[in-house]
N, C-alpha and C positions, 0 to 999 in steps of 0.2 A: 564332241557334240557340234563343233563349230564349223563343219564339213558340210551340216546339212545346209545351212545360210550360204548364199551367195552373195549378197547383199548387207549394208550394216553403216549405219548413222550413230552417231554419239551427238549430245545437244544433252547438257549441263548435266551430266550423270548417267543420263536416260540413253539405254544404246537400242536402237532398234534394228531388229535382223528379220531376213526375208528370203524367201526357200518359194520357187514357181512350181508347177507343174502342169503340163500340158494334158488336157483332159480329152482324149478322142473319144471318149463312149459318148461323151456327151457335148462332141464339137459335131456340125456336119457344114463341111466345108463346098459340099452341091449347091447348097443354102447359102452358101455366102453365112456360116455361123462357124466361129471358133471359142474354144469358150476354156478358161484357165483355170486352177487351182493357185493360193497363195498363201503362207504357212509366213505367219508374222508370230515372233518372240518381242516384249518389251521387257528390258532390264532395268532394275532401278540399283545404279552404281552410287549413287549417291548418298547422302546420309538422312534422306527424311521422306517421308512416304508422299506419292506424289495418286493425285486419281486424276485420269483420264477422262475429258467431259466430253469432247468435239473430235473428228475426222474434218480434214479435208483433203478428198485425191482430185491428181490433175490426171487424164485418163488420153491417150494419143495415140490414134491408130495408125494404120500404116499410110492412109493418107495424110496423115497432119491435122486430122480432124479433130479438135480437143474437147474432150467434157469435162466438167468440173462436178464433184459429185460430195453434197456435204451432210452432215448429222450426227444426232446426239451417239458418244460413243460406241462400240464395234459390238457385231454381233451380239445386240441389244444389252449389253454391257454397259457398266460406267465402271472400270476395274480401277481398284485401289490396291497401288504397288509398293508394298512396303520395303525397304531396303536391303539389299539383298534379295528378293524376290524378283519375280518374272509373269509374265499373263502371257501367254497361246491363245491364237485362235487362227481358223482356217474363212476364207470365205473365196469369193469366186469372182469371175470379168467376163464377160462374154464380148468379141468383138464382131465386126463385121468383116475385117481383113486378117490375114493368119498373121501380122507380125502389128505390134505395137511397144508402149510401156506406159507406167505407172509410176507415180511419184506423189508426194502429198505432204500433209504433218496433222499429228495430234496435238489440241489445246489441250492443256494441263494445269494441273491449280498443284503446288505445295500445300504444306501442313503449315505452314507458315503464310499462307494468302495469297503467296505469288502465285501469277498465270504466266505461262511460258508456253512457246510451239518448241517444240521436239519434231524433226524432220525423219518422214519415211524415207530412205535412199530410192531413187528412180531403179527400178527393175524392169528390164524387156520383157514381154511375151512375143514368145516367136515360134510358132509351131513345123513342127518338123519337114521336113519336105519329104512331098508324095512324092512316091515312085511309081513311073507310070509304066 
């Protein structure tokens, strides 16, 4: 299964992995519009169940232009990972330039009170090159 991740952070049990994909039906590059697919797995390696409350992505196109984008957990979720378990979910990026990347982390609470960030690994989006 680990073929489909290209991507993959570990931070205190918690591994998260990260699968791109370039979405042309719904990039239009005339437009100056590119716009991704991102296939995020969260593993909980550790021994106690952790819930995820907060995102933060740092978001960097291909000019260097950075946005920061925050909120209560993904895909209107607040998932509780119990150990051994995992949460999927897909959602999406739209940029202005065909290449950029992505990087971030989730706030996290144990069962135990602790809060912790668990880091998304930085993934490129880089849209294929036209041929003309």
């Amino acid at each position: 299964m680990k073929g489909l991740f290209t991507e993959e952070a570990t931070t205190r049990g918690v591994t998260v992995r990260v699968s791109v994909s370039y979405l042309p039906e719904q990039s239009e590059p005339q437009r100056g519009r590119w716009f991704w697919a991102y296939h995020i797995r969260i593993e909980n390696e550790g021994d106690f169940t952790v819930q995820l409350l907060t995102r933060q992505w740092l978001i960097t196109d291909g000019r260097g232009h950075m946005h920061t984008v925050e909120g209560e957990g993904v895909v209107g979720e607040q998932p509780m990972i119990a150990p051994g378990g995992s949460f999927d979910y897909v959602s999406g990026c739209p940029l202005t330039t065909p290449t950029g990347s992505m990087q971030g982390s989730y706030q996290m609470i144990g069962e135990d009170g602790s809060a912790f960030d668990v880091a998304i690994p930085k993934f490129a989006l880089t849209a294929p090159a036209v041929m003309g």
